[in-house]
C-alpha positions as CSV (number, residue, x, y, z in Angstrom):
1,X,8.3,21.8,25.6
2,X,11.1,19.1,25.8
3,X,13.3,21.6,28.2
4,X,10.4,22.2,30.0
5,X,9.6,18.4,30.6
6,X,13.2,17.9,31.5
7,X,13.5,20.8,34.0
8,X,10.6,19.0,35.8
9,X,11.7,15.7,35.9
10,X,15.3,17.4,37.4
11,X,13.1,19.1,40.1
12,X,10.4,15.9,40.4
13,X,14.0,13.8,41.0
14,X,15.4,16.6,43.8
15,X,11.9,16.7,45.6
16,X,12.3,12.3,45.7
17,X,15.6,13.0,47.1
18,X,15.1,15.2,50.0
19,X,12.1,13.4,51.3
20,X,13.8,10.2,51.5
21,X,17.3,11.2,52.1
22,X,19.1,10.3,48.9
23,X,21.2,11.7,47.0
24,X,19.9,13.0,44.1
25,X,21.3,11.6,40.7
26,X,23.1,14.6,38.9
27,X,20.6,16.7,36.2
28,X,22.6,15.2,33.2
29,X,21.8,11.7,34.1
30,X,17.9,11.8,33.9
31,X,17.9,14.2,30.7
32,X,19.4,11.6,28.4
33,X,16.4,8.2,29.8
34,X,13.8,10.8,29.5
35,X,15.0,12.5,25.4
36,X,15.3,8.5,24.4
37,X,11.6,7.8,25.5
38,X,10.6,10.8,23.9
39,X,12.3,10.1,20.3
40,X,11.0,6.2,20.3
41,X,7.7,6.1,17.9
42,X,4.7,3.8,19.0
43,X,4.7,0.2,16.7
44,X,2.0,2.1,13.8
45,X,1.1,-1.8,12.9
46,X,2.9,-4.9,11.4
47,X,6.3,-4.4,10.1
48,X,6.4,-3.6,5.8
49,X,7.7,-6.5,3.9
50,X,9.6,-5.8,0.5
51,X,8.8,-7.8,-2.4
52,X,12.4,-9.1,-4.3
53,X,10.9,-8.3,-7.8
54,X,10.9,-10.2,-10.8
55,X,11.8,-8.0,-13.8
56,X,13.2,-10.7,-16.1
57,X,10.4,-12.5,-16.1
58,X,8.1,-9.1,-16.4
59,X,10.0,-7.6,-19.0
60,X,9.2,-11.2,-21.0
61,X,5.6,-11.0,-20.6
62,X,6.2,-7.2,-21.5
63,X,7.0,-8.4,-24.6
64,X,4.2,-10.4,-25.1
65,X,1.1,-7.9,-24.9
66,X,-0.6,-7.5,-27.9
67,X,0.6,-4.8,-30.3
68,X,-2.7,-2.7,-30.4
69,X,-3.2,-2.1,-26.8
70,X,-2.6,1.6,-26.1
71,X,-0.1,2.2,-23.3
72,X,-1.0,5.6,-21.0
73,X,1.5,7.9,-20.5
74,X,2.5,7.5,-16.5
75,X,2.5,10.6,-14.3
76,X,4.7,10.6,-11.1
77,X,8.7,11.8,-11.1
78,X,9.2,8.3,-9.1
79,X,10.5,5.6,-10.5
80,X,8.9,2.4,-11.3
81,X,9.3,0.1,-8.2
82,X,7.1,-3.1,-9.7
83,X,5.4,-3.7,-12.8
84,X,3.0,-1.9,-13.7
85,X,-0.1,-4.0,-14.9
86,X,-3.4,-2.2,-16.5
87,X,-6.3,-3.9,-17.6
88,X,-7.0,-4.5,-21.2
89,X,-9.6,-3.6,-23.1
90,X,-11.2,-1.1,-21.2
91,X,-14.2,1.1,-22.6
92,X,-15.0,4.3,-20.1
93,X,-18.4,6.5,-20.7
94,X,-18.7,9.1,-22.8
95,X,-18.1,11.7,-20.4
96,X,-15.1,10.6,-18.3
97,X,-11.4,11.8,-19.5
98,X,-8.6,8.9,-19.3
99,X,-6.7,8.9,-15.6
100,X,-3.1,8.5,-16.1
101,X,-1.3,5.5,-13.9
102,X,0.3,7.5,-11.2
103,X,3.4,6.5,-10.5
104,X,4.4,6.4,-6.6
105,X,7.5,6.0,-3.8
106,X,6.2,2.4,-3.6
107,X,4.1,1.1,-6.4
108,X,1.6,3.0,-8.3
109,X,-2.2,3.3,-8.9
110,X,-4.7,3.3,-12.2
111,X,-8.4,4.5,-11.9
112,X,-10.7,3.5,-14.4
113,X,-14.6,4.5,-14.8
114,X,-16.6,1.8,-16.0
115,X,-21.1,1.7,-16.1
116,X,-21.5,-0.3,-13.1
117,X,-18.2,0.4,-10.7
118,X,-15.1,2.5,-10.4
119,X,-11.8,0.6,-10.4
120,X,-8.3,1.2,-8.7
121,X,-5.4,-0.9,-9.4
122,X,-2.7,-0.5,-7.3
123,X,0.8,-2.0,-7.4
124,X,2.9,-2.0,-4.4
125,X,6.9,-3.4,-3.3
126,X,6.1,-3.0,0.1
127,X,3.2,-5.9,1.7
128,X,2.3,-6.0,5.3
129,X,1.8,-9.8,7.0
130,X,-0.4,-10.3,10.0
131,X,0.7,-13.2,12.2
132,X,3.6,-15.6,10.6
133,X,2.0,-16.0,7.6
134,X,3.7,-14.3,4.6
135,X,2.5,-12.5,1.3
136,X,0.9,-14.4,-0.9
137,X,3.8,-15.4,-4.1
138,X,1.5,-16.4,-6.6
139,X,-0.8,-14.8,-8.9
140,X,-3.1,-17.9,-8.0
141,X,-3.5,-17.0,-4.4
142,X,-6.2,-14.6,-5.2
143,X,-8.1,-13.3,-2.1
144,X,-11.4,-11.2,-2.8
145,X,-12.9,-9.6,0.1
146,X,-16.8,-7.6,-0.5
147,X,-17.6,-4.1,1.5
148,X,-20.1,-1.8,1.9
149,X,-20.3,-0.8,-1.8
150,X,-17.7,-2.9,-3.4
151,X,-15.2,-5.3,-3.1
152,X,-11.3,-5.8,-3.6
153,X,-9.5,-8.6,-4.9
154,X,-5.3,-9.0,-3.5
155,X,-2.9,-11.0,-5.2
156,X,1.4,-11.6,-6.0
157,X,2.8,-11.5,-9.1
158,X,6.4,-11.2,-10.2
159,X,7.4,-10.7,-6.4
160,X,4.7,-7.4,-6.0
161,X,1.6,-6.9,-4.5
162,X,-1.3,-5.9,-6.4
163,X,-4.5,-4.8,-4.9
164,X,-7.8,-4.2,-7.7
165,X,-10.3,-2.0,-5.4
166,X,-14.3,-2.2,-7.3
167,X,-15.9,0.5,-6.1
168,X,-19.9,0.2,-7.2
169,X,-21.4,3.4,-8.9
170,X,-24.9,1.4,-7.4
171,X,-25.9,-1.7,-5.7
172,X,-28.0,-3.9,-8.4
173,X,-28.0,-7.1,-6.3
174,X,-27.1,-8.0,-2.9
175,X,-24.3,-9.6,-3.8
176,X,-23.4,-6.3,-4.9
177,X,-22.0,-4.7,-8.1
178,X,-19.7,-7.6,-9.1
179,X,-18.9,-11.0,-8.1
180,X,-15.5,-12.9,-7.6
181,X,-16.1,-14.7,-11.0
182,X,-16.0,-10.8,-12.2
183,X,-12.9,-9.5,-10.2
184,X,-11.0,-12.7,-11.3
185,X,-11.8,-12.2,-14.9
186,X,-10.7,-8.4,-14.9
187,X,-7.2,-9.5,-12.6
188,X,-6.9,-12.1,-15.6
189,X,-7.1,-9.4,-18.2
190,X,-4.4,-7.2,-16.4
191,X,-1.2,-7.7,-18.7
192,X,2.6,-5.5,-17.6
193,X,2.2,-2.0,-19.2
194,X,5.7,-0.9,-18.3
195,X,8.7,-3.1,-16.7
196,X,12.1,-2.0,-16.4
C-alpha cells in the first residue's frame, strides 16, 4: 500500500511538472515527506503523567495493617508499579468466589462483589491531566463523580493514582446505590496490601 501511495505521489508530482513547466523534483525526494507523514500517530488525548512513588512511606503503613487481615494472592507476571491498597473487611455473598488483585504494566485492579454494588479498585503510576492543572497529590483531594448506575471516587496517595469504580447491582434511590459519605468511608478503609 505504502509503495503504491508513493508511486502515485512520484507520478501526481511529474503530471504538476509538465503542465506548468517545472522540473520535476527527483522520485527520492518526495518518498522520504510522504513515509514521515505516514509513520506520525494522531495526539490519542492528553499526554500520561508518571507518578514518583512513595514506597518508604508505603512500606511504613505496610507495616501497620492489622495482623488478621487476609492478604490475596496477586495474579499478574508484572511487577508491582504502586501500592497496592484493598479494602478491609470485606464480606462477599455466598455464592461469589474471591477475585484475585490483578497485577498490571501500570498499576493493578481488585473486584469485589458486595449486596448492593460491585467494586473495582484500581491503582495506576501513569495519571492523565486535562488543562494545566496536575494530578491530585493528596489522599484528601477526593473527587466522586455519579453515572448511570454507579459512581467512582479518584484520589493520590503515595505519588499513585487510585480510582474505586461502584458499580450498582440495582438502583434503590435516586441518588443511586451509594452516596459520597459511602465511597469516602470504603476509600478510608483501603490500607497497602503489598509495597515493595
Amino acid at each position: 500500500m505504502r509503495t503504491i501511495l508513493l508511486a502515485g505521489l512520484g507520478g501526481l508530482a511529474l503530471a504538476t511538472a509538465a503542465c506548468t513547466g517545472e522540473q520535476a523534483p527527483p522520485a527520492d525526494a518526495a518518498a522520504p515527506a510522504a513515509e514521515e507523514q505516514a509513520v506520525q500517530p494522531a495526539s490519542a488525548g492528553p499526554p500520561a503523567v508518571t507518578g514518583e512513588i512513595d514506597w518508604a512511606t508505603a512500606r511504613a503503613d505496610a507495616a501497620k495493617r492489622p495482623a488478621d487481615v487476609v492478604i490475596p494472592q496477586a495474579a499478574g507476571s508484572d511487577p508491582l508499579t504502586v501500592p497496592m491498597l484493598l479494602p478491609g473487611g470485606i464480606v462477599q455473598t455466598a455464592s461469589d468466589r474471591p477475585v484475585p488483585p490483578r497485577i498490571t504494566k501500570d498499576g493493578y485492579f481488585a473486584t469485589y462483589h458486595l449486596p448492593r454494588y460491585d467494586v473495582t479498585v484500581n491503582g495506576s503510576s501513569k495519571a492523565y491531566q486535562a488543562g494545566a492543572a496536575p494530578p491530585a497529590a493528596d489522599k484528601s483531594d477526593m473527587k466522586f463523580t455519579t453515572v448511570e448506575a454507579g459512581a467512582s471516587l479518584a484520589f493520590s496517595r503515595y505519588g499513585a493514582d487510585y480510582l474505586i469504580d461502584f458499580e450498582c447491582r440495582e438502583v434503590d434511590s435516586p441518588e443511586g446505590c451509594i452516596t459520597e459519605a459511602e465511597a469516602k468511608e470504603f476509600a478510608e478503609s483501603l490500607f497497602v496490601a503489598q509495597s515493595r
